[in-house]
N, C-alpha and C positions, 0 to 999 in steps of 0.2 A: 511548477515541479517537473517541468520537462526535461528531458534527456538527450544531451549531445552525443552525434555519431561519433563513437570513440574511434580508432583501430584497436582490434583485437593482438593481446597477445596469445600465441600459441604456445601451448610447454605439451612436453610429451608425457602423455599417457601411460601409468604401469598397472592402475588396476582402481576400478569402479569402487565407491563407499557412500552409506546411507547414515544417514543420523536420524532417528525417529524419536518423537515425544510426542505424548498424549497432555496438550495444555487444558488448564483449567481455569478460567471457564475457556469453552472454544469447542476443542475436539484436537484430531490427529495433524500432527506436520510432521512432512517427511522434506530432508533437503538430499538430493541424489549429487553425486557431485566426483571431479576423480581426484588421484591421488597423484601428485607427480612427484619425485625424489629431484630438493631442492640443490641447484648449483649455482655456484659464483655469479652467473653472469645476468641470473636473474635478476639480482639488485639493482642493475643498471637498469635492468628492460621495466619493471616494474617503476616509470617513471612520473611524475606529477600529471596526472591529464590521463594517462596509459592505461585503458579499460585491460582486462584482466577478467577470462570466464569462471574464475575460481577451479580450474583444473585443466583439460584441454580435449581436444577430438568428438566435443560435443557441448551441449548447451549445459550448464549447472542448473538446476531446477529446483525448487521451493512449492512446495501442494501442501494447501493448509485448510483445513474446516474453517481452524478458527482466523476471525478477524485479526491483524497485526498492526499496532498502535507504534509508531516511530513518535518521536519527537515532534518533526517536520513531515512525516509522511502515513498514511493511512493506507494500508493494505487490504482487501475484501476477499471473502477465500476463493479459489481457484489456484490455479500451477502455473507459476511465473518459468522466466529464463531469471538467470543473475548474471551480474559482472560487476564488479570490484574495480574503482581506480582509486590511486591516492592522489590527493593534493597539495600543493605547497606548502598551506597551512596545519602539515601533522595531521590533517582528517583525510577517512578516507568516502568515498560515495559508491553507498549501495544499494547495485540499480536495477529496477523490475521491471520486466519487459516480458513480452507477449509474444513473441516472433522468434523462437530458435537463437541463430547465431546473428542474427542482423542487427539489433541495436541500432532501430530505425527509432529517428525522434517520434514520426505520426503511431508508433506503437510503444512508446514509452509511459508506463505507469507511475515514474517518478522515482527518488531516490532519497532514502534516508543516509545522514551523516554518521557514521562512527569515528571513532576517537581511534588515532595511531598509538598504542601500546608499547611498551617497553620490554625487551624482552631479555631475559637471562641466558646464562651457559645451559643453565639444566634444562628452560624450557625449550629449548633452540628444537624447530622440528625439522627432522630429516624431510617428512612426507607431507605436504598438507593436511591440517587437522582441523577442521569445523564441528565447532560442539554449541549445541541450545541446552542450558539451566535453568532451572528456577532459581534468580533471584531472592532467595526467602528472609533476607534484609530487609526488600523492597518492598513486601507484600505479596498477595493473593493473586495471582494471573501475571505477574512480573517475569521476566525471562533476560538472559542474558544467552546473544548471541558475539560467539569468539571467532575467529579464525586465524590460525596461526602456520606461517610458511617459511621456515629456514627461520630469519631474525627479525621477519614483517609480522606484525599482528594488526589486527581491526578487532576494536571491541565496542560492544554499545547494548544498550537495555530497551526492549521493549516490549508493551501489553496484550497480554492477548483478550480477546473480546467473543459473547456468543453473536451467531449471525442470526436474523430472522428474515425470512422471505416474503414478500404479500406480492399476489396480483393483477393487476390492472388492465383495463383496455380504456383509447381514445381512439375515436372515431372507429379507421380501419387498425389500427396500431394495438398491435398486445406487448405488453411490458411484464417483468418481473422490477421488484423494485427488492435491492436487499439492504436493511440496518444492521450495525453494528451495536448490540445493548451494550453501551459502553455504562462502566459504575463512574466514572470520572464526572458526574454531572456539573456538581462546583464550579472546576475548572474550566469546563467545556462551554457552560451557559455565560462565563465571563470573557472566555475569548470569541463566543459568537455573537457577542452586544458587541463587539469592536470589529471582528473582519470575518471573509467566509471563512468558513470549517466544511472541510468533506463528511458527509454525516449518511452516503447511501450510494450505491451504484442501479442503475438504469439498465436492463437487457433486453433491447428493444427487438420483437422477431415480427416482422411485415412478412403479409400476404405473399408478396411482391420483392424482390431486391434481398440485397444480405443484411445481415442482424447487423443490431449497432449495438453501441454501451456509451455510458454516460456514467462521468461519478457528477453526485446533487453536491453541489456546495451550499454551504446557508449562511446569510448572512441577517442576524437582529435588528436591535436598538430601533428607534424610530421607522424606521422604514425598511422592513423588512422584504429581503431579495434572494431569488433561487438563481446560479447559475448551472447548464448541463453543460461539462467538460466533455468532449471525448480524450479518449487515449492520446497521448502526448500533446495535447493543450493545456492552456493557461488559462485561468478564471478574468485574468487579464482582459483576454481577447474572446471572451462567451458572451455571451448575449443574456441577458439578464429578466427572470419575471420578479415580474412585485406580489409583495404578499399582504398578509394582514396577520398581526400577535393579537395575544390573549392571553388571557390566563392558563393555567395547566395542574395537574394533579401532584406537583411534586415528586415524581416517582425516582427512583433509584437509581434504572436505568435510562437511559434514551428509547424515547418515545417513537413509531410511527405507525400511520393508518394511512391507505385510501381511502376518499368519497369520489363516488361518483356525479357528475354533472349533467346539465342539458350540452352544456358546450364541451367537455374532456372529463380530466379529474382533479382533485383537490389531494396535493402529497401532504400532509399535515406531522409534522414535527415536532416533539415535546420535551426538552430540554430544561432540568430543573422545574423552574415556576412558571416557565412558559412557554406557549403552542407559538406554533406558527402555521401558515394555512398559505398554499398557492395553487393556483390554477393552472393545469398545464392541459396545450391544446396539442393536437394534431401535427402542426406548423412549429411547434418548439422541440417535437419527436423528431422532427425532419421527414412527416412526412408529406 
């Protein structure tokens, strides 16, 4: 889920707008973002590949409590940057980043796909317009996020989630570790018996040196595996612990605990009808 250095386009600046909604379950998300009045020649610039900060003369921002469930991507709360590019295939990708205006891949949080939209005379917008709804076809915590520019739209639905915090120390290393209670267990315990699933992010603060973060991938079935990503890596190229499954309480939401060790801690996972259990050391923290 990593993120290619785009070029930025730039469009001019007429005047700053907030979109606020209090999701359920979750908490507050605000997206800051500006407004520019659309002309001709954006059509052109606005090109397959062509990142786009969803306004200009500053970063587009996204702060959310609540967790954000994409399709393809999982969001954990804190305040992103954004940018928007379309691609060949009528989708567009939209991309969470960590870093202002740079849209450096090592600070890339990945990008969820929305769908290229169709748009009418009447909907045609002068100004930039980004609006977050509850989808209430969809269900409880469902959301529809729009944005619509002169005769470009990007549209796409996704979940919002409450977050829970626990944490942890290895060795010298203090960690927070944050879950997503996701209600999706069903689906989520049938595609973690087949591949990883991000299911947690890692905020590592050492004695010594700068903080880190890690999002935990999990992966099931017979032989159950953690990977810790940083910011713009690939589970691909992570380095992998082995675990041990179990049985689990069946709960509603997703599950998680620390146990403490003689050697680190045990990050334990509960998904549906079953745990998972890994051992993580000092040397898997980095440090």
């Amino acid at each position: 889920m990593s993120t290619l250095a785009f070029p930025l386009v730039a469009l001019f600046l007429l005047a700053p707008d907030q979109v606020k909604v209090n999701a359920r379950p979750g908490g507050k998300m605000t997206v800051d973002h500006g407004t520019p009045t659309w002309r001709d020649e954006f059509q052109t610039a606005l090109s397959p590949g062509q990142a786009w900060r969803l306004g200009a003369n500053g970063a587009t921002t996204w702060t959310t409590e609540a967790g954000l469930i994409f399709d393809d991507l999982v969001v954990f709360p804190g305040t992103y940057d954004l940018a928007a590019a379309p691609q060949s295939d009528q989708t567009w990708h939209l991309i969470f980043h960590h870093d202002g205006n740079q849209y450096r891949r090592e600070t890339g949080e990945g990008h969820a796909v929305l769908a290229e939209a169709e748009v009418s005379k009447k909907e045609f917008a002068k100004s930039l317009t980004v609006e977050i709804e509850p989808d209430k076809k969809a269900g409880k915590g469902v959301y529809r996020f729009r944005a619509t520019f002169g005769p470009r739209r990007m549209e796409g639905t996704f979940r919002s989630a409450k977050a829970k915090t626990l944490k942890g120390k290895v060795g010298s290393e203090r960690f927070t570790s944050t879950v997503l209670l996701r209600t999706d267990v069903d689906d989520l315990a049938e595609r973690v018996a087949n591949d990883f699933v991000p299911l947690a992010r890692l905020e590592v603060t050492p004695r010594k040196g700068d903080p880190r973060s890690f999002r935990v991938f999990v992966k099931g079935g017979d032989s159950p595996a953690l990977a810790l990503v940083p910011p713009g890596g690939s589970v691909g190229s992570a380095a992998t612990i082995s675990g041990q499954s179990g049985g689990a309480s069946a709960a509603k939401t997703v599950e998680h605990s620390i146990e403490s060790t003689d050697a680190g801690a045990d990050l334990v996972f509960e998904v549906g009808e079953h745990s998972f259990h890994f051992p993580v050391t000092e040397a898997d923290l980095g440090g």
